[in-house]
C-alpha positions as CSV (number, residue, x, y, z in Angstrom):
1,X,14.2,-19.5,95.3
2,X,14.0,-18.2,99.2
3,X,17.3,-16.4,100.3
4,X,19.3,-18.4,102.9
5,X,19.0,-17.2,106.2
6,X,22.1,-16.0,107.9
7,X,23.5,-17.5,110.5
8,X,23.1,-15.8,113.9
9,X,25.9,-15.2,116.2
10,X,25.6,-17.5,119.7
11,X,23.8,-15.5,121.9
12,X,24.7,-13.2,125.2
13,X,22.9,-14.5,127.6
14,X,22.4,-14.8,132.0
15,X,23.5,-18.3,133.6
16,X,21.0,-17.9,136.6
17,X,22.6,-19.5,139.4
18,X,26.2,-17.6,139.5
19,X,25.0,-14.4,138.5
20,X,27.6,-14.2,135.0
21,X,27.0,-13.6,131.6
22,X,27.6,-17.2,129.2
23,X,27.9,-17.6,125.9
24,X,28.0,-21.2,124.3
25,X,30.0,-21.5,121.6
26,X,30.6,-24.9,119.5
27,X,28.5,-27.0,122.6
28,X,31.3,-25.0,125.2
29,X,30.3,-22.9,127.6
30,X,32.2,-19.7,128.3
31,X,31.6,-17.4,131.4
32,X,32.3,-13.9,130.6
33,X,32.1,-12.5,134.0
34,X,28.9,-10.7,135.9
35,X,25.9,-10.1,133.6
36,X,25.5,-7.0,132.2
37,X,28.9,-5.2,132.8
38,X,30.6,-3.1,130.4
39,X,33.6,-6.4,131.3
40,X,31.6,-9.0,130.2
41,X,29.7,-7.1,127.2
42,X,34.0,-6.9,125.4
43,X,34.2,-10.7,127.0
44,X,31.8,-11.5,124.4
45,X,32.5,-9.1,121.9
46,X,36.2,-10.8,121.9
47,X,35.4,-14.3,122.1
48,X,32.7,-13.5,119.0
49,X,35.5,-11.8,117.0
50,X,37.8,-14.7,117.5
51,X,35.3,-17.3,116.7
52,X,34.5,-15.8,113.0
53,X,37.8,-14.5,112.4
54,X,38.1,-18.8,112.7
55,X,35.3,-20.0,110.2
56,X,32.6,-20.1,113.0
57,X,35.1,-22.3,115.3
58,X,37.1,-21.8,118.2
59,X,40.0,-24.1,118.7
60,X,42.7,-22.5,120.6
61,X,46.2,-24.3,121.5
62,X,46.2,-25.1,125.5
63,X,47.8,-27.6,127.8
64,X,44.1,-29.5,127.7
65,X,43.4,-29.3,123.7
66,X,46.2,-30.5,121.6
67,X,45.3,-30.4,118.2
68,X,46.7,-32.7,115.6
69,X,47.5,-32.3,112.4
70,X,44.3,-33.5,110.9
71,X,42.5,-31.0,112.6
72,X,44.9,-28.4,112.2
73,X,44.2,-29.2,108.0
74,X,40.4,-28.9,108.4
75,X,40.6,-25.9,110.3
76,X,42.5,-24.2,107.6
77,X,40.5,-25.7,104.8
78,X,37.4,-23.9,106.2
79,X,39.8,-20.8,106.0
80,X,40.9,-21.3,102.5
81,X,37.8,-22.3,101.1
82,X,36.5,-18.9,102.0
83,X,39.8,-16.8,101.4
84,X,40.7,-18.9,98.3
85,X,37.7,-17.4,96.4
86,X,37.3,-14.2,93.5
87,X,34.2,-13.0,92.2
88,X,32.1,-15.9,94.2
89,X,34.1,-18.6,92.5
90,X,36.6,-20.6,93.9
91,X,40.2,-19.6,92.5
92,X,43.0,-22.4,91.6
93,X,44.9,-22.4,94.7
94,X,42.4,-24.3,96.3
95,X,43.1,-27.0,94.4
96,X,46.5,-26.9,95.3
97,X,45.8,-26.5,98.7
98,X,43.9,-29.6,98.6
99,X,47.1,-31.2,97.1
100,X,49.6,-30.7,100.0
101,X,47.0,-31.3,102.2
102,X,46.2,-34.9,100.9
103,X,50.0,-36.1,101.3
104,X,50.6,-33.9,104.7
105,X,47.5,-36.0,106.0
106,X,48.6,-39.1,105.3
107,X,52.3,-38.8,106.6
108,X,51.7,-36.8,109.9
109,X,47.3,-36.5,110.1
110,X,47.6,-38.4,114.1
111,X,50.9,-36.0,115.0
112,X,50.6,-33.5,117.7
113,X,50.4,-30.3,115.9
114,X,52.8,-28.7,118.2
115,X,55.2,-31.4,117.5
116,X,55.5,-31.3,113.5
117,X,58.7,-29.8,112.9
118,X,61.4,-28.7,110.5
119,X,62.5,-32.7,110.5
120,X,58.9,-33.9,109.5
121,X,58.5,-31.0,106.8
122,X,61.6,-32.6,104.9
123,X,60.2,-36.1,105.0
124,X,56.9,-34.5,103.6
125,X,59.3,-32.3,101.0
126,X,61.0,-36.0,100.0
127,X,57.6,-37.6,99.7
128,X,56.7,-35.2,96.8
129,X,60.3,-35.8,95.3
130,X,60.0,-39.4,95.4
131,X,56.3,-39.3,93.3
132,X,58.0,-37.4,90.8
133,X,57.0,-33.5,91.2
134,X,59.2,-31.1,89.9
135,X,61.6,-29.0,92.1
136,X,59.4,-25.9,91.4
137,X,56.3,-27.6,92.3
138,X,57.9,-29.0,95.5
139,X,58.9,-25.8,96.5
140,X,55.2,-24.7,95.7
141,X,53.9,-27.2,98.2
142,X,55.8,-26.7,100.8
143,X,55.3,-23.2,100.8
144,X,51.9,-24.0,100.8
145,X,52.3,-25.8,104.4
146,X,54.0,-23.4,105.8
147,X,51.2,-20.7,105.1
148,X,49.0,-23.4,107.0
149,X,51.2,-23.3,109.7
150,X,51.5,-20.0,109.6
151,X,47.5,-19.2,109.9
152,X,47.6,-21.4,112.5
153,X,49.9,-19.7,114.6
154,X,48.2,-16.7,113.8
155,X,45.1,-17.8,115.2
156,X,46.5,-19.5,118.2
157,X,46.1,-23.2,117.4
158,X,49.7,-24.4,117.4
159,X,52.5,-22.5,119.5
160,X,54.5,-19.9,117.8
161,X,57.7,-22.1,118.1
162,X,56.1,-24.6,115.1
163,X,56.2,-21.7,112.7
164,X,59.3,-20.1,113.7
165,X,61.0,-24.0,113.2
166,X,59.8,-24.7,110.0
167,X,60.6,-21.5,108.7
168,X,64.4,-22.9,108.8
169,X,63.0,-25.5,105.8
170,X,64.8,-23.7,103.0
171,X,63.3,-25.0,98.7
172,X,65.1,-27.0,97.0
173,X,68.1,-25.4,94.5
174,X,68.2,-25.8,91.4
175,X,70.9,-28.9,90.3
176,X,71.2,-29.4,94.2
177,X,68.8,-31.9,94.8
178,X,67.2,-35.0,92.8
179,X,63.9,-33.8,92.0
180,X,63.4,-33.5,88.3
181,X,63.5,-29.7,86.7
182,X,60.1,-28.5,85.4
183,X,60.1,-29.0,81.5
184,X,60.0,-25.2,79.5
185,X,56.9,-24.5,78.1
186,X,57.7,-23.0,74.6
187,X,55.4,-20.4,72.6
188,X,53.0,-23.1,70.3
189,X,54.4,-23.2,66.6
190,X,52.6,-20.9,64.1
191,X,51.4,-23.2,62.0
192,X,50.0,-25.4,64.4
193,X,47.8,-22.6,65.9
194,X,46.7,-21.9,62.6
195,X,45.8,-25.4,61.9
196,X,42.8,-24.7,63.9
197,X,41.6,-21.6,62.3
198,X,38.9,-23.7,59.9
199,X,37.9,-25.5,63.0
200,X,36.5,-22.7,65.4
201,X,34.2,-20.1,65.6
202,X,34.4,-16.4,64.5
203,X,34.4,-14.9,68.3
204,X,37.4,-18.1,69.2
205,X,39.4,-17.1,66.3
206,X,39.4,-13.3,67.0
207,X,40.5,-14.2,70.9
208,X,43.5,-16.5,69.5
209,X,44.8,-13.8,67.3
210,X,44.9,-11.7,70.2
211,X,46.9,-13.5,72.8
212,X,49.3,-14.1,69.9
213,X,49.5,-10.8,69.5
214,X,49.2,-9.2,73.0
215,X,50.1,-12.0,75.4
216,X,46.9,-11.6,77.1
217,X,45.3,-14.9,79.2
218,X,43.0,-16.6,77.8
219,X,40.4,-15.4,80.7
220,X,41.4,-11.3,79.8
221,X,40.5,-11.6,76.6
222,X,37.2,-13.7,77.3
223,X,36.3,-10.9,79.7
224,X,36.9,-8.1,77.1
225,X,34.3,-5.4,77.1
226,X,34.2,-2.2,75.0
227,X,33.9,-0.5,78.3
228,X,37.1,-1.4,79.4
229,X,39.0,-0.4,76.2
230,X,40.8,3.2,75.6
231,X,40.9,3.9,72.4
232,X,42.2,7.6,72.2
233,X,45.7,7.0,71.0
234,X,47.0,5.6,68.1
235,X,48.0,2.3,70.5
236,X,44.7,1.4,72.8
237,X,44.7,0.5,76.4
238,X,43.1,-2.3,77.7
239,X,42.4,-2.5,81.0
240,X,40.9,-6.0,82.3
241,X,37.8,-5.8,84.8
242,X,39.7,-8.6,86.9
243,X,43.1,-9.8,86.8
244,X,45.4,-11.8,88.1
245,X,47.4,-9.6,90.5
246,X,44.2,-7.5,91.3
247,X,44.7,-8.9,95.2
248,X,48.4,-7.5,95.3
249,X,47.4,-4.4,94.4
250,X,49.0,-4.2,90.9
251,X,47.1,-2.2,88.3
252,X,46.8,-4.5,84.6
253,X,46.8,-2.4,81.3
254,X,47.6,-3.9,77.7
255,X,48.8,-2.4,74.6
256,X,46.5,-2.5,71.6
257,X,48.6,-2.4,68.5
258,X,47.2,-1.9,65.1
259,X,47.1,-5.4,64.5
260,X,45.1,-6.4,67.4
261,X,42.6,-3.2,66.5
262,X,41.8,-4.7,63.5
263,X,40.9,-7.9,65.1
264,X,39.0,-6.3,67.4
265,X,36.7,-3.5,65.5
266,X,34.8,-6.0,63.9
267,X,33.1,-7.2,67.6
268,X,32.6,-3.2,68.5
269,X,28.9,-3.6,67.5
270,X,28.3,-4.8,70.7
271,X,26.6,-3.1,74.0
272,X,29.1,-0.6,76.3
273,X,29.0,-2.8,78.8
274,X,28.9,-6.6,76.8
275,X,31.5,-8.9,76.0
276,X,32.7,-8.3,73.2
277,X,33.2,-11.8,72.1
278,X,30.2,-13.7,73.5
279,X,28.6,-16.0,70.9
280,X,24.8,-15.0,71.6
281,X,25.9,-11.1,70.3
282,X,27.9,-12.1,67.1
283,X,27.4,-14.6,64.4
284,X,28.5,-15.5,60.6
285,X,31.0,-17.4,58.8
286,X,34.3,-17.6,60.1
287,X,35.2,-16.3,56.2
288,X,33.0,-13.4,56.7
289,X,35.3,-11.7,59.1
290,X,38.7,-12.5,58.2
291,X,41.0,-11.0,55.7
């Protein structure tokens, strides 16, 4: 399979009959000033910078381009779909993106971006009430569309003053408002997680046992490799490749226990660098393994 070619920046180039440098950018022409000057050479170098720093587009927020909301919410989809993103794979906040993007759309899409304000966010805040979300997930979604007004501000589409009005939106309190309380999610009764114990694999069984008694995610232990396990103490350290809070900074490292060792030694046979539970590496009866 041929590699895709990247995509080449619009060109520098001489518009003959005024003597400047133009660049055309999204079927615009820009004039940069006279050809060839140090002037028109950061011209170009600032209106390139701008233009990727936008997703290969550049909308800016003037008396003669008034954006709507629509195109505010594809702009910052083309953002998100590339920020939004960990280890080549789409993360899932885009999803939720998507979400208050859909209902923001269909409320305010033809609005003059530079008009939606604080009011409008509370309509949109109601209209997830009123299909049932939970406080928490309201809260969630309108956070989310002020992010997208905030990127937007930040890039120049929508005056500052949009931002700076919706940031007076305060989330919804808890017993001071209609929407429904998320429901608790409660630890899963023992004996319906071992139920399933007759009904999955060696390498599934070994990875339940674990987040039972580490309170790993499911996607830390599936990543587990002996590489990333220290084992020099009497309690092991496990420190996961990729995490959840890698982006904030925040190192990850679980305790092993002795319980959670003995779960584990059994997979050791596999390569440094392997995962220690992949089903290609291990095989057997699930009675094989287990006490």
């Amino acid at each position: 399979m041929s590699e895709e070619t990247p995509q080449r920046n619009p060109s520098y180039r001489l518009h003959r009959p005024s003597g400047q440098a133009v660049v055309t950018v999204n079927g615009r022409d820009h004039y940069l000033g006279r050809h060839g000057t140090a002037a028109s050479r950061q011209a170009y170098d600032r209106l390139i910078g701008e233009w990727l720093a936008q997703g290969r587009q550049l909308i800016k927020f003037d008396a003669r381009n008034v954006l709507t909301v629509t195109e505010v919410i594809a702009a910052y989809w083309r953002h998100a779909k590339e920020f939004y993103r960990k280890v080549g794979r789409p993360t899932g906040e885009l999803g939720k993106v998507r979400f208050a993007q859909r209902l923001l759309r269909r409320l305010y899409g033809r609005t003059k971006a530079s008009e939606f304000g604080p009011l409008a966010l509370k309509t949109v805040r109601q209209a997830f009430v009123d299909a049932g979300n939970s406080r928490r997930t309201v809260n969630d979604q309108i956070g989310r569309i002020k992010r997208m007004f905030r990127w937007a501000t930040e890039n120049e589409l929508v005056p500052p003053s949009v931002f700076h009005g919706l940031q007076a939106v305060s989330g919804l309190r808890r017993g001071r408002s209609v929407a429904r309380e998320p429901i608790a999610v409660k630890p899963v009764p023992d004996a319906h997680v071992e139920a399933v114990r007759s009904q999955v694999s060696v390498q599934v069984w070994a990875m339940v046992q674990l987040q039972q008694l580490t309170g790993m995610r499911p996607g830390e232990v599936a990543m587990m490799r002996r590489c990333d396990l220290d084992m020099a103490g009497d309690v092991w350290l496990y420190r996961p490749a990729s995490h959840k809070t890698e982006h904030f900074g925040h190192e990850r490292a679980v305790d092993i226990g002795p319980k959670a060792q003995a779960v584990i030694r059994p997979f050791l046979r596999a390569e440094f660098t392997g995962y220690l539970f992949s089903p290609a590496a291990v095989g057997g009866r699930i009675s094989a393994w287990l006490p």
